[in-house]
N, C-alpha and C positions, 0 to 999 in steps of 0.2 A: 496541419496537425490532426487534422479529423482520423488519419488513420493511427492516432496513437490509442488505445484502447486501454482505459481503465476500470481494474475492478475496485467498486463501493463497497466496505466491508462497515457496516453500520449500523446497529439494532432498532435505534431512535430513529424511525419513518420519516419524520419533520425534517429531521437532521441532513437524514440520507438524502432526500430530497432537495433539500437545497443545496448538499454538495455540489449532486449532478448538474444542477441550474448549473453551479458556479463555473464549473469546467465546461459544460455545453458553452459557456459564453467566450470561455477562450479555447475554444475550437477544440476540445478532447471529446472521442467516443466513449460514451459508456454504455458496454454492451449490461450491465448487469449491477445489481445490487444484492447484495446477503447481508442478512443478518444473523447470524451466528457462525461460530468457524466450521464447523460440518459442511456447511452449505459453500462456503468460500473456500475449500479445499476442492470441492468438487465441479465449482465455478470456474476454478482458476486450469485443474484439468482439461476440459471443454473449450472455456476461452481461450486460453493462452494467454492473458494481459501483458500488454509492457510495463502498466503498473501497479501495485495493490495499494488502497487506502485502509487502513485498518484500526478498527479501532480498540481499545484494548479489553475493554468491558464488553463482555458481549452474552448473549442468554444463550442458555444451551450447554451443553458437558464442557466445550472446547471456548477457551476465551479467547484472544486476541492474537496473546505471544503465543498459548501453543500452536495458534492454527499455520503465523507465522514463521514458528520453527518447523513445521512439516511442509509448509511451503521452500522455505531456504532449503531445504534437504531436496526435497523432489525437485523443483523448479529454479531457474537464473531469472526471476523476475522481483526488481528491487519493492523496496517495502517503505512507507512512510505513516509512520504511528500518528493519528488522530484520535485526539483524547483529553479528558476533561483530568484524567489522573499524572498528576507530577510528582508523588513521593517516591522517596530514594529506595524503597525497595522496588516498588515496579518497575522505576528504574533500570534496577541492575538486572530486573527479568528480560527487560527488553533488547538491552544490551547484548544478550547471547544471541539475538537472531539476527543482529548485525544489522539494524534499519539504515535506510537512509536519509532519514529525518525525523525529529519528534516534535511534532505541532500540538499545542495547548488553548484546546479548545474555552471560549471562543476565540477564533483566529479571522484576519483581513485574509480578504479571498488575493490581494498582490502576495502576501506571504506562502498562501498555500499555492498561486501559482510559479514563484520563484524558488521554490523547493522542491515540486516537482519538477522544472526545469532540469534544475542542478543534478535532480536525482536520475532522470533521463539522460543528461550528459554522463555524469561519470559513468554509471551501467553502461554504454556504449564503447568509452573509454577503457573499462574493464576488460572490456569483452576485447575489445581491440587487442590489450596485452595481451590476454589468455591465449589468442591465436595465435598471436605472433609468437608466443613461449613454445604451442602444442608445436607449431611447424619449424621449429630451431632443430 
């Protein structure tokens, strides 16, 4: 799993920091951590991750979901929202960038790593269709 590469998208240092532990322990790279979406747009350019952790709150012009709807436009690399915010309208902001999980912080690090499982299988799965459709 070490060559799965994830990017940190996280304002809170403490926070971001212990993500990285968390997935260092089940065998994921993390080439990087941002904290604001500027930074995590321009991260994700560079890296290329297979996956973004993101959170939604974030400092800087750009918060969470926009940096994640400029990422789903430019990039096929899935998205899984971490965040302390669960009301129904951020909700539905989040909704248009088509996540692949929303995790409500604080979360069991089995949770956050069975989500991004899931979220690494289907993206692959997707991706599988996609080809099999472009070459029909």
């Amino acid at each position: 799993m070490e060559d799965i590469k994830i990017l940190i998208v996280e304002d809170e240092n403490i926070i971001a920091l212990n993500i990285k532990k968390k997935l260092k322990s089940f065998g994921y790279s993390i080439p990087a951590i941002a904290s604001t979406g500027e930074e995590a747009l321009k991260l994700t350019e560079i890296i290329l991750p297979d996956l973004i952790l993101m959170d939604i709150m974030l400092k800087g012009e750009m918060n969470g979901v926009e940096a994640a709807e400029q990422i789903r436009k430019r990039f096929d690399i899935p998205i899984i929202y971490l965040t302390a915010y669960s009301d129904d309208k951020i909700l539905e902001k989040a909704k248009i960038t088509e996540p692949y999980a929303y995790i409500v912080k604080p979360f069991k690090a089995n949770d956050l790593h069975s989500n991004i499982e899931m979220a690494l299988y289907r993206h692959s799965v997707e991706k599988e269709i996609n080809n099999k459709k472009s070459t029909v």
